[in-house]
N, C-alpha and C positions, 0 to 999 in steps of 0.2 A: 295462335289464339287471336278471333280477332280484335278489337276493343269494345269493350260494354258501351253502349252509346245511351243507355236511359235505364229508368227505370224497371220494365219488365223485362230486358234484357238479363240484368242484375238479378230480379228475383229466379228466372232459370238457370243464370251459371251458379249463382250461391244455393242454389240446390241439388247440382251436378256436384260441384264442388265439394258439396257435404256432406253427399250422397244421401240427405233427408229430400225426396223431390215431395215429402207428404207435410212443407211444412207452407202453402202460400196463405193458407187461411191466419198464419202467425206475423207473416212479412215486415205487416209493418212494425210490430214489437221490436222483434230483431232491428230492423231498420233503426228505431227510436234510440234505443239501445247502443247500436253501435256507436248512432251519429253522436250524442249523449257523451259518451269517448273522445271521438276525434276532436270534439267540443274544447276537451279539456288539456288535450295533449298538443295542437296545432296551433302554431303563431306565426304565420307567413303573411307577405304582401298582400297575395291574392282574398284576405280574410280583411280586409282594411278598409274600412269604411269613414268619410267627414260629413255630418249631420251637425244640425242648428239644436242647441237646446235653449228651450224658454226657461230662464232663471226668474223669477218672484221672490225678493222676499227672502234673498240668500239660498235658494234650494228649486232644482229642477230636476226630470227624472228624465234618467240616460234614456236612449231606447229599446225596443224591446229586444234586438237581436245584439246589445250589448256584452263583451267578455272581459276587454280590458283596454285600458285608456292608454294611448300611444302619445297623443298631445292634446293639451286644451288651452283655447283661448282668448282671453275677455272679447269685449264689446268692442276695444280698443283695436282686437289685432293680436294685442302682446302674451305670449305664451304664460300661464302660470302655471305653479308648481304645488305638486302633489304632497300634503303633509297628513300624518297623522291628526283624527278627528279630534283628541284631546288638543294637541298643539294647537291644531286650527281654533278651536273654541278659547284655550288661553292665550293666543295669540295676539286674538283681534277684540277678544271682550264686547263683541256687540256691535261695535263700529259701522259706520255704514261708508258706501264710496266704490271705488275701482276693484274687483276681486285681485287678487293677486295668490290667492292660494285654493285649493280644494281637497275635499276628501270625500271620496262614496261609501255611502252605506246603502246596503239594498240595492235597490235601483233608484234611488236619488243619490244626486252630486249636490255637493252643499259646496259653497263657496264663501271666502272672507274676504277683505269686509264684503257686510251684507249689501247687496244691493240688486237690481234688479233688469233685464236685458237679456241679451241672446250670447251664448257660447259656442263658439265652434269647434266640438269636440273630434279625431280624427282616432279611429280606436278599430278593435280588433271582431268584428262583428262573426255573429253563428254562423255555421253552412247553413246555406238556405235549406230546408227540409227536403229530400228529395216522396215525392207522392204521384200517385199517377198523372195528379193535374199540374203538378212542376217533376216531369221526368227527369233532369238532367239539372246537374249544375255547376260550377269549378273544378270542384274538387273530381267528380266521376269523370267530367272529360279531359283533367289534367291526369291523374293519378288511377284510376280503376280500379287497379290490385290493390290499392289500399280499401277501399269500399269492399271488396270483393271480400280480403282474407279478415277484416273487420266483421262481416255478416258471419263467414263460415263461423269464427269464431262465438259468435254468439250462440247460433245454431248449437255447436259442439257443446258450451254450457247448459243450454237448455236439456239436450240430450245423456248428460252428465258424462261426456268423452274427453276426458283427463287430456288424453294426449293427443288427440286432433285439437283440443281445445290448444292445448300449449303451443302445436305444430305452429297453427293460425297464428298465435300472438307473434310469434316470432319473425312470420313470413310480413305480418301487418309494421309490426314495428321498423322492418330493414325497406319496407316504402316509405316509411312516414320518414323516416330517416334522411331518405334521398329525396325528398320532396323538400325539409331542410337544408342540407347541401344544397340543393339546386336555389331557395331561396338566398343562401348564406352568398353565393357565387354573384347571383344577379344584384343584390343590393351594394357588394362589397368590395367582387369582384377586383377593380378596376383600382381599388382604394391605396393613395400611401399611407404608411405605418410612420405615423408621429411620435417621438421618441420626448415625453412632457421633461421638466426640469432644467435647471442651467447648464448648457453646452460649455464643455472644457476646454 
């Protein structure tokens, strides 16, 4: 097989694949759908993005392609730390000065003490949407079969096929799996295992 390289390639094989070739007028549903998923299940390197946020006033809003915060930090440079939004509001009572703590809600990050500057946040950002006018993007040309049995799969819901549908998750899960592994290797790889407390 040889690799899906974009977008229209993907909507013919996830149609062979699901042997629905009457579904291209759906495409991007399914697509939405899938990626909607992978969204929620993948947390690798290649999803990692550092962007500036404007903070006013104790409160700025992450950006759009936002999933979850890796590191964040002040105006300074210096990393702060993620607390619950109660702590954070009993914590700081109002206060103004250096942030040293945050919490998101929604797509706003609020920070304590209030105050006001840019944050350099380094976080776990969406697949970019793949569309005819952005065919291709990490994840398709890293991984394919994962796109691939992610679509069939949707397909087989829409179609109400129990067990294509199941086959797919199955097939979808032991890629996302090894795309894991494969992330788990390159970040850790190389790592020694520190062994905390007082040595005997």
């Amino acid at each position: 097989m040889s690799p899906i390289s974009d977008y229209a390639t993907l909507l013919v094989d996830a149609g062979e694949y699901s042997g629905r070739n009457d579904i291209a007028h759906l495409f991007p549903r399914f697509l939405g759908l899938a990626e909607l998923k992978l969204n929620r299940f993948l947390r690798v390197a290649d999803m990692e993005v550092t962007s500036t946020v404007a903070v006013t006033n104790g409160a700025g809003t992450v950006p759009p392609d936002f999933l979850e915060a890796r590191e964040v930090k002040n105006a300074n440079g210096l990393p702060i730390r993620a607390v619950a939004l109660q702590q954070l509001s009993e914590s700081y009572m109002g206060r103004s000065g250096i942030p040293t703590g945050y919490a998101i809600v929604g797509d706003t990050i609020n920070v304590r003490p209030v105050g006001d500057g840019n944050l350099t946040i380094t976080y776990y950002g969406k697949l970019p949407p793949l569309t005819p006018a952005n065919p291709t993007n990490w994840l398709l040309e890293k991984a394919y079969d994962a796109y691939l049995y992610a679509l069939v799969e949707e397909i087989a819901i829409w179609g109400s096929d129990v067990t294509k549908a199941g086959a797919a998750v199955q097939l979808k899960m032991l890629a996302l799996s090894g795309i894991k592994i494969g992330d788990e290797r390159a970040r850790w790889g190389n790592a020694q295992v520190v062994v905390g407390g007082p040595t005997p």
